[in-house]
C-alpha positions in Angstrom: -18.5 9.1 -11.0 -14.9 10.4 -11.5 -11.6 8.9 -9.9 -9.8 10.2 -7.1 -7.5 13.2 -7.8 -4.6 11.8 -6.4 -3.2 8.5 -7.4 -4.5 5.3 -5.3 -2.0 4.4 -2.3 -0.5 0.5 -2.9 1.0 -1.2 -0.2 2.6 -3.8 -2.6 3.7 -1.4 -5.4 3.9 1.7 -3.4 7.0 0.4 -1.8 10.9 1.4 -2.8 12.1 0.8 0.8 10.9 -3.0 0.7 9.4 -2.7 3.7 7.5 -5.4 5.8 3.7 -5.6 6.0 3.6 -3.6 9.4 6.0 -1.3 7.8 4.0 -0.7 4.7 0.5 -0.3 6.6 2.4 2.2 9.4 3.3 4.5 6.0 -0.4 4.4 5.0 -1.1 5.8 8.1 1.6 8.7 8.1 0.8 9.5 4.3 -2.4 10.1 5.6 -3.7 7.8 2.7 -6.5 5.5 2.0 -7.4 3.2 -0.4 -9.9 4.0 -3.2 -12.9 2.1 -1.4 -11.8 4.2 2.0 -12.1 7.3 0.1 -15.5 6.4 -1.4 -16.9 4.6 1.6 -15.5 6.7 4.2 -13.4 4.9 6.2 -9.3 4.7 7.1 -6.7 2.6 9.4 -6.5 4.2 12.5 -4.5 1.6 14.1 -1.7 -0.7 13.6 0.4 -3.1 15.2 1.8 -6.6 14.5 -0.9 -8.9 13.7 -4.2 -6.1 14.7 -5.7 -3.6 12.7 -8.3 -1.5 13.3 -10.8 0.8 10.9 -12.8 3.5 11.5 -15.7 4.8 9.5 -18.9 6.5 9.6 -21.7 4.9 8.1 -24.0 7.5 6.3 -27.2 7.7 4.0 -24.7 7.5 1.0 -25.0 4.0 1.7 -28.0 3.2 3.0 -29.8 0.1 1.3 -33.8 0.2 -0.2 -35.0 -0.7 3.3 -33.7 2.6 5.1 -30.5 0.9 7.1 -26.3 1.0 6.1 -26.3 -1.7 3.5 -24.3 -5.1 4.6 -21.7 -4.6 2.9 -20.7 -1.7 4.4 -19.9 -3.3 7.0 -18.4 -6.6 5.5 -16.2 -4.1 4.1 -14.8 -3.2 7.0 -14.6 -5.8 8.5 -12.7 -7.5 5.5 -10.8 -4.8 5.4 -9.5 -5.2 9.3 -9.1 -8.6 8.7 -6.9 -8.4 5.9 -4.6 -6.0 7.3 -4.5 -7.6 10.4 -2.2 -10.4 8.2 -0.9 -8.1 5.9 0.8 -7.0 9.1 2.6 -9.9 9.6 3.5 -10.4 5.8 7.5 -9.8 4.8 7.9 -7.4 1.9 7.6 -10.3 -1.1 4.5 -11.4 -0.1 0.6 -10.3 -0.4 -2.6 -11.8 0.2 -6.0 -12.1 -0.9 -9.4 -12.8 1.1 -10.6 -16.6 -0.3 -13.3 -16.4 2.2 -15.3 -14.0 4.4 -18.2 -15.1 6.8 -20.3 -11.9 8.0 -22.7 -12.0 10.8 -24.9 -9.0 11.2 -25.8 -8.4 15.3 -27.5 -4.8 14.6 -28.6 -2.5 12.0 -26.4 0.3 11.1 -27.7 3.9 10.4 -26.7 7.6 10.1 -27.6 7.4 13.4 -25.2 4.9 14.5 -22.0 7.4 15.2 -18.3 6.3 14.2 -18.2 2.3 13.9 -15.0 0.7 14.7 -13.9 -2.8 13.0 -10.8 -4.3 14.9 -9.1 -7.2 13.3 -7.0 -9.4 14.7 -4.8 -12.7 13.2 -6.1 -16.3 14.8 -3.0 -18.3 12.9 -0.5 -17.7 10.4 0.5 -20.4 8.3 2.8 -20.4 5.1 -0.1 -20.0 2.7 -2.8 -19.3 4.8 -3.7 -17.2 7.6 -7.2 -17.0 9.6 -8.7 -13.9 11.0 -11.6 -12.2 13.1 -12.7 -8.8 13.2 -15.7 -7.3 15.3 -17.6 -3.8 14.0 -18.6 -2.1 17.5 -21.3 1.3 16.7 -19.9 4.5 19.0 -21.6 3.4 22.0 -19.6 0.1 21.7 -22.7 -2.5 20.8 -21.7 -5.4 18.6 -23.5 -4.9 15.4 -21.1 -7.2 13.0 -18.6 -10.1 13.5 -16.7 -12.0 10.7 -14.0 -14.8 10.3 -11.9 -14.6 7.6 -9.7 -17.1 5.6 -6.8 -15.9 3.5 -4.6 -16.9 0.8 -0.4 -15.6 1.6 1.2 -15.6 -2.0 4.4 -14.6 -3.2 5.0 -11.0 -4.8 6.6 -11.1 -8.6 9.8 -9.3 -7.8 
């Protein structure tokens, strides 16, 4: 497996204009950039607002599990991945984060078959050093096949 041609994006390094969380994700999106596991799972932010994210992907064969259906953590990528950026939204420009602990539950097997799957993530509460999210992974005909809670850890950025 090689790397991606073109450097990684990173919201915390990636950053001269110190911008806020929301400001960092919205240039993501305009770049037209994903993250390394976007790229080689095949999804991106779509949507982006102040305390919401939302990611959409399409689940194919490439990572199917030995049982013939998307593997789990597809999906707990995604929806870790909406979660997170859902309070990296509402971070200032010193600060990051980092998922302490995800809780997946899986409502319906995904396949190739399954169309575009949309995670939305939204923040519960926001707290000095922790925040607490949701996120929901709907399949194109909007069935709920996935649903997670997330806890994570706000730290300072070196500066």
């Amino acid at each position: 497996m090689t790397d991606v041609a073109t450097p990684p994006f990173n919201a915390l390094t990636d950053n001269p204009e110190r911008r806020d969380g929301l400001g960092q994700l919205r240039a993501l999106m305009d770049a037209g950039r994903r993250p390394p596991i976007g790229e080689t799972m095949d999804f991106a932010l779509v949507e982006i607002e102040r305390g919401r994210a939302v990611f959409e992907g399409t689940p194919g064969r490439r990572v199917y599990n030995p049982i013939g259906t998307v593997h789990g953590g597809y999906a707990a990528t995604l929806l870790d991945s909406a979660c997170g950026c859902a309070v990296h939204s509402q971070l200032s420009a010193d600060q990051g984060y980092t998922t302490l602990e995800l809780k997946v539950a899986y409502h319906r097997a995904l396949s190739d078959e399954s169309g575009p799957v949309r995670a939305e993530g939204r923040v519960l509460t926001m707290g000095r050093r922790t925040a607490f999210a949701e996120a929901k992974l709907v399949d194109a005909a909007g069935r709920l096949c996935a649903s997670a809670t997330s806890t994570l850890l706000v730290l300072p950025l070196e500066a």
